[in-house]
C-alpha positions as CSV (number, residue, x, y, z in Angstrom):
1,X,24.8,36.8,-8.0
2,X,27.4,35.2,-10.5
3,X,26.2,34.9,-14.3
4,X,26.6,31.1,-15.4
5,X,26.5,30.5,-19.2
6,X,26.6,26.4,-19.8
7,X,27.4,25.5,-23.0
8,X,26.3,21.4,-23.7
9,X,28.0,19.6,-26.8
10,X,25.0,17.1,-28.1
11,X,27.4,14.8,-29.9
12,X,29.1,14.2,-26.7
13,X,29.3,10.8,-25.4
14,X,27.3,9.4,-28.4
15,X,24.6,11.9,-27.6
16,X,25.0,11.8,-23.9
17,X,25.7,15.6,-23.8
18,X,22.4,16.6,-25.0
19,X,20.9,14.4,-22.3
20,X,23.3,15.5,-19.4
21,X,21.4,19.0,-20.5
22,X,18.4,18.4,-19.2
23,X,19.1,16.8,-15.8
24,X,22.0,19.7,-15.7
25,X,19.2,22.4,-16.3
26,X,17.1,21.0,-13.1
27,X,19.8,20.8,-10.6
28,X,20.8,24.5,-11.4
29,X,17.7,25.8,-11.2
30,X,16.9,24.0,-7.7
31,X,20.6,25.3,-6.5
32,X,19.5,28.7,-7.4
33,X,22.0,29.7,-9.8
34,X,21.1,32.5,-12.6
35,X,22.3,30.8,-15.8
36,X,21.5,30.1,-19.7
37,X,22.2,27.3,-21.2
38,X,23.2,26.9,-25.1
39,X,23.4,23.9,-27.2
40,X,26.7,23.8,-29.9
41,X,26.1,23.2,-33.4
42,X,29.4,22.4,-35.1
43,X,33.2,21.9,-34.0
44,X,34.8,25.3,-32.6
45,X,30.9,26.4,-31.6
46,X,31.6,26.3,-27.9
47,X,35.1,28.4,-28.4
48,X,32.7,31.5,-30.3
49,X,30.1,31.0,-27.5
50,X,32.5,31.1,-24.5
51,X,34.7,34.1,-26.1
52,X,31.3,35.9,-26.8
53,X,29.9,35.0,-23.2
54,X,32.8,36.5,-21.5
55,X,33.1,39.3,-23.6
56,X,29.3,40.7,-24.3
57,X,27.2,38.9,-21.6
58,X,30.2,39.4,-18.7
59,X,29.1,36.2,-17.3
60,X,31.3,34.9,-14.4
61,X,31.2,31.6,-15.0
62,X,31.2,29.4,-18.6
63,X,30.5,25.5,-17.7
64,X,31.3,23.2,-20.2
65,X,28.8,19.6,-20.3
66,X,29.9,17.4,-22.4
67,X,33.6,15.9,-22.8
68,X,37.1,16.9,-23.3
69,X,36.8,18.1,-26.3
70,X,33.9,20.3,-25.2
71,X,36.4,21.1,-22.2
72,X,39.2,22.5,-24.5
73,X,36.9,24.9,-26.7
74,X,35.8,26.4,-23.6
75,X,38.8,27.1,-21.7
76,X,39.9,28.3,-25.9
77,X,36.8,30.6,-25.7
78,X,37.8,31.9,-22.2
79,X,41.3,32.3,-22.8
80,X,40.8,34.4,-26.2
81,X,38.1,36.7,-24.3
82,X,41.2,37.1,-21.5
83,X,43.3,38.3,-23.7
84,X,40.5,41.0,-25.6
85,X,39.4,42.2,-22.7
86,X,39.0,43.2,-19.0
87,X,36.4,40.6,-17.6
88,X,37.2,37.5,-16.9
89,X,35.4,34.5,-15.9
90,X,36.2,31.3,-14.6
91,X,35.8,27.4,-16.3
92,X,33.6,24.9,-15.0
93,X,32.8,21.4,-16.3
94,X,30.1,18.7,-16.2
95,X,31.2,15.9,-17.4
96,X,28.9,13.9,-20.2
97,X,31.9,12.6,-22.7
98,X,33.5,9.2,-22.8
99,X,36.8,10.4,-21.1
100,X,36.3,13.3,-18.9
101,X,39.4,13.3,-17.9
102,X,39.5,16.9,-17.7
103,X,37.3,16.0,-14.7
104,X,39.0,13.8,-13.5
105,X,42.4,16.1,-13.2
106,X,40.5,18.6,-11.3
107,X,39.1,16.2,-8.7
108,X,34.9,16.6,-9.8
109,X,32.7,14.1,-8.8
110,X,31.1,11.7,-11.6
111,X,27.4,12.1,-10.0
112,X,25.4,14.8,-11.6
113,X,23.8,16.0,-8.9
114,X,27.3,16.4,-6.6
115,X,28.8,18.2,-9.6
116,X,26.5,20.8,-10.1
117,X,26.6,21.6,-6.8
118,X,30.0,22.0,-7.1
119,X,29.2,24.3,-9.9
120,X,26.8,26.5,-8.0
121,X,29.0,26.8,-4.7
122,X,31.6,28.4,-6.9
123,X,34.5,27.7,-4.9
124,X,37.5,29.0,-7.3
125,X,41.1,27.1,-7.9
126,X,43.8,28.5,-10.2
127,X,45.3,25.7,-12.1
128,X,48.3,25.8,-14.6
129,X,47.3,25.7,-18.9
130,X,49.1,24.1,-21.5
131,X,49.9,25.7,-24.7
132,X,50.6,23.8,-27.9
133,X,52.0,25.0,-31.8
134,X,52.2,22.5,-34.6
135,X,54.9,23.5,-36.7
136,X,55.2,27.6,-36.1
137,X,51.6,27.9,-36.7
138,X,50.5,30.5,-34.1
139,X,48.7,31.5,-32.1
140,X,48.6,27.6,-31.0
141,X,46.0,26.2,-29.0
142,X,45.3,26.0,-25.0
143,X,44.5,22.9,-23.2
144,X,43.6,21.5,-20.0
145,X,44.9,18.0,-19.6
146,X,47.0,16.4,-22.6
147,X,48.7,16.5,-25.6
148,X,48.8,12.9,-27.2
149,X,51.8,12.0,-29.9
150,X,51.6,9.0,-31.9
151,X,49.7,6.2,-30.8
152,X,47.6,8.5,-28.5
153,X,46.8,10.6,-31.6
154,X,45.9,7.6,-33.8
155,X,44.2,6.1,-30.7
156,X,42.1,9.1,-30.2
157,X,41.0,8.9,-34.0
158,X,39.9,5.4,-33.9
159,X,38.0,6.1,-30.8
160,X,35.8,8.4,-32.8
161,X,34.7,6.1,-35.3
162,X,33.1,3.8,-32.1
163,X,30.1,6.4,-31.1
164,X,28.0,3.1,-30.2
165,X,31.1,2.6,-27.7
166,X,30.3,4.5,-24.5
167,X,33.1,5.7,-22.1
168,X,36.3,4.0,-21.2
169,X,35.2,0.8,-23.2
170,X,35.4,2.9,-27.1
171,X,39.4,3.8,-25.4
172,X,40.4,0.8,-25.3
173,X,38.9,-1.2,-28.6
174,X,40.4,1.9,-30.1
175,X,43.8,1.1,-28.3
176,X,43.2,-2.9,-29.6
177,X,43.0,-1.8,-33.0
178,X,45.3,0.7,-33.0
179,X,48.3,-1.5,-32.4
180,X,47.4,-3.5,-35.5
181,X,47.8,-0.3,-37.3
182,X,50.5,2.2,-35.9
183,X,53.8,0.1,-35.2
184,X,56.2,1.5,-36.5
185,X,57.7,4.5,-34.7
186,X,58.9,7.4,-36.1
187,X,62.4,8.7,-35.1
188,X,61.9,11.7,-33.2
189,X,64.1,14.0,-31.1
190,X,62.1,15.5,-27.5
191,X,63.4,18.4,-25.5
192,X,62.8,19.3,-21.9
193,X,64.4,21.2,-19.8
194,X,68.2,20.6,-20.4
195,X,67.2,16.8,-21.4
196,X,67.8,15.8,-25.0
197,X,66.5,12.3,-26.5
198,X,66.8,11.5,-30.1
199,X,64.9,7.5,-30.7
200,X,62.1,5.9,-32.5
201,X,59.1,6.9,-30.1
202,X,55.3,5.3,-30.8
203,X,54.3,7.7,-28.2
204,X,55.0,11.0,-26.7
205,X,52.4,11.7,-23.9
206,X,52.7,15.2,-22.5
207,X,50.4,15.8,-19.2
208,X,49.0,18.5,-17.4
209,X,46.4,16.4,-16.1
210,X,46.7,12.4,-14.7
211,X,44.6,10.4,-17.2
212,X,43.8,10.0,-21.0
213,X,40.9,7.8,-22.5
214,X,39.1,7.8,-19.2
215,X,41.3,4.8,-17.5
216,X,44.4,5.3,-19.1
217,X,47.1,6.7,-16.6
218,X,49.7,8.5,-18.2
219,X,50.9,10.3,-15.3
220,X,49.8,9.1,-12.4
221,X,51.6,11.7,-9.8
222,X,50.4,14.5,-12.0
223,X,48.9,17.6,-10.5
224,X,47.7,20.4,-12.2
225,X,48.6,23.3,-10.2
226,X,52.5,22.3,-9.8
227,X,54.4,24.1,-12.5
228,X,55.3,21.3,-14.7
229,X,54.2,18.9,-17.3
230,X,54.5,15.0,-16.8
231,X,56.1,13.6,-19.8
232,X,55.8,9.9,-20.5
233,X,57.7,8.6,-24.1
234,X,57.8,5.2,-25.0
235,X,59.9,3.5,-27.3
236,X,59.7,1.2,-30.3
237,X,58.6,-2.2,-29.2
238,X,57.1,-5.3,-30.9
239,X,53.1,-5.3,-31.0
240,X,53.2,-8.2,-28.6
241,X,54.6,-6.0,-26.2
242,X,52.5,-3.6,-27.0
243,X,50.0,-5.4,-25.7
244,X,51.4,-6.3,-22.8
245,X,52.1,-3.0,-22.2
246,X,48.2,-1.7,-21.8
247,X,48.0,-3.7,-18.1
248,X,51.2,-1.0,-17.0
249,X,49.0,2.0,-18.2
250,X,45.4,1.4,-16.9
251,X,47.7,0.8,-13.5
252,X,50.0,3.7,-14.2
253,X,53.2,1.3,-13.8
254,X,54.6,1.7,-17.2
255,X,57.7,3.7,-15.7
256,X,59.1,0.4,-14.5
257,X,59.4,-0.8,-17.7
258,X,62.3,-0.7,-20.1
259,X,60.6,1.1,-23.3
260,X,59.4,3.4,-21.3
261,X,61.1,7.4,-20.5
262,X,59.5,9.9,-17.9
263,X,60.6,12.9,-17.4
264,X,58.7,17.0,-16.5
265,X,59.4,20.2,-18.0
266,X,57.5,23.6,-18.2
267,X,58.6,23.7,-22.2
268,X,58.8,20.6,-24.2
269,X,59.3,20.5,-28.3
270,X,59.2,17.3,-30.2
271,X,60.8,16.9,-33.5
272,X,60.5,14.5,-36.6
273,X,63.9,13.6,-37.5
274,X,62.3,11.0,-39.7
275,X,58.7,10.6,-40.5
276,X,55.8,12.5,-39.3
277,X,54.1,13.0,-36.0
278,X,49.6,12.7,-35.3
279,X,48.7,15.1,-32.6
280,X,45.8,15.7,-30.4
281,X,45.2,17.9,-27.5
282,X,41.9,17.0,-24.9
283,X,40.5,14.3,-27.2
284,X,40.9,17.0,-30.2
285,X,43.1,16.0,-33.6
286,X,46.1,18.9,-34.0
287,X,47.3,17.4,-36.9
288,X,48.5,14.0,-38.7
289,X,51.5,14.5,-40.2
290,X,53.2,17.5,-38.0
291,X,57.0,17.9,-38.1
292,X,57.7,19.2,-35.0
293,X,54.9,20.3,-31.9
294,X,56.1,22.7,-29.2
295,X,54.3,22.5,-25.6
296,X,54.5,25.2,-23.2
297,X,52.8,25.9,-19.6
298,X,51.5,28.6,-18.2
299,X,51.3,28.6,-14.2
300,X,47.8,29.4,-12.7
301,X,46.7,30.9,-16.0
302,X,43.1,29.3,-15.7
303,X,40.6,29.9,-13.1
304,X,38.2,27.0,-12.6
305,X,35.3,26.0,-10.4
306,X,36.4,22.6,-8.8
């Protein structure tokens, strides 16, 4: 029988995650699955627990419940046992955070019940990982669905400070306010593949996944197992555009419009040529005032249950 260790965030989703624990405990149990379950205590908890799971306890499976953030430490947690050792386990998820668009990228059901059972069948997939470095500083850091530069990044900050806010609704007051602060674009130069595009950008959305900020679709024809990241750039506009602009991204439409650049590559960099550049990767702040972030992807380097 496969070892299960779940690893619950209890900050996620304004405290949601601690709850999700409790209903996620029952339907494990009454699927028959041999697990133990561990509640994190501070940021980059769920990356030692994971690492330490895979490597001491040789559990099989490490599920993450709570959001994307919980998400990223996880598959961070996995991916550094990987490389120390010989066992290897796969990454599930229960979503309880106000995105979950981790989730959402691998095609899980919302319904507690339906996704532990998901869980317990333990039907694997082998999907493609991200890797991001903010200015040279290695080893980087993995991640599942998204790295946000910019707006996204400031976005994602705002969002934070709205824990009364559940779900999709603390995205998009955070996307309200967030135009009233980060308007002007910094000049940046972004590379992929033999593409080369030097312009003020307010965003740089790089996507492994479809979704950020659990409605907003970034890339909608992206899928997670084909070999390249969706790129989506957008360009300096007024903030009554900007506004305008939101109805295009909750429908995933923005390509049509004129600020906006697409484009997919397996390596992208993105450089300040003036000003600097907020990052975040699933939900989590890289930095606020990087120089240049470097993206790479890894084909079918994550195992998950999905």
């Amino acid at each position: 029988m496969s070892k299960y260790k779940v690893i619950a965030n209890p900050a996620a989703g304004g405290g949601a995650g601690r709850k999700a624990l409790t209903g996620v405990e029952k339907w494990l149990s009454r699927y028959g699955v041999d697990y133990e379950s561990v509640l994190t205590s501070y940021p980059g908890h769920a990356v030692e627990i994971a690492r330490e799971a895979v490597l001491n306890e040789r559990v099989d499976v490490v599920a993450a419940v709570g959001g994307d953030g919980t998400c990223n430490e996880v598959i961070n947690g996995v991916m550094q046992a990987k490389a120390g050792g010989d066992h290897h386990a796969a990454v599930g998820v229960i979503g309880a955070g106000r995105g979950n668009d981790f989730g959402d990228a691998l095609g899980l059901p919302r319904e507690m019940d339906a996704a532990c059972r998901v869980l317990a069948q333990n039907r694997r997939r082998r999907i493609d990982l991200g890797r991001v470095v903010v200015d040279d500083q290695q080893p980087g850091r993995y991640f599942g669905n998204c790295v946000g530069i910019g707006f996204d990044a400031i976005g994602t900050i705002e969002a934070a400070k709205l824990p009364r806010l559940g779900g999709f609704m603390s995205y998009l007051v955070a996307v309200l306010k967030t135009i009233t602060l980060y308007y002007r674009a910094p000049l940046t130069t972004v590379r992929y593949g033999e593409h080369e595009l030097t312009q003020p950008s307010l965003l740089v959305s790089i996507m492994n996944g479809r979704r950020i900020g659990g409605g907003f679709l970034m890339a909608p024809g992206a899928v997670v197992d084909d070999g390249l990241l969706d790129l989506c750039i957008a360009g300096q506009m007024s903030r009554r555009r900007m506004f305008a602009m939101i109805r295009h991204f909750l429908k995933g439409t923005q390509a049509s419009q004129r600020e906006i650049k697409t484009g997919r590559g397996a390596v992208i960099s993105v450089a300040a040529v003036e000003g600097t550049l907020p990052a975040q990767t699933d939900g989590e702040i890289l930095c606020v005032d990087g120089k240049k972030i470097e993206v790479e992807l890894m084909p079918g380097h994550l195992e998950v249950v999905c």
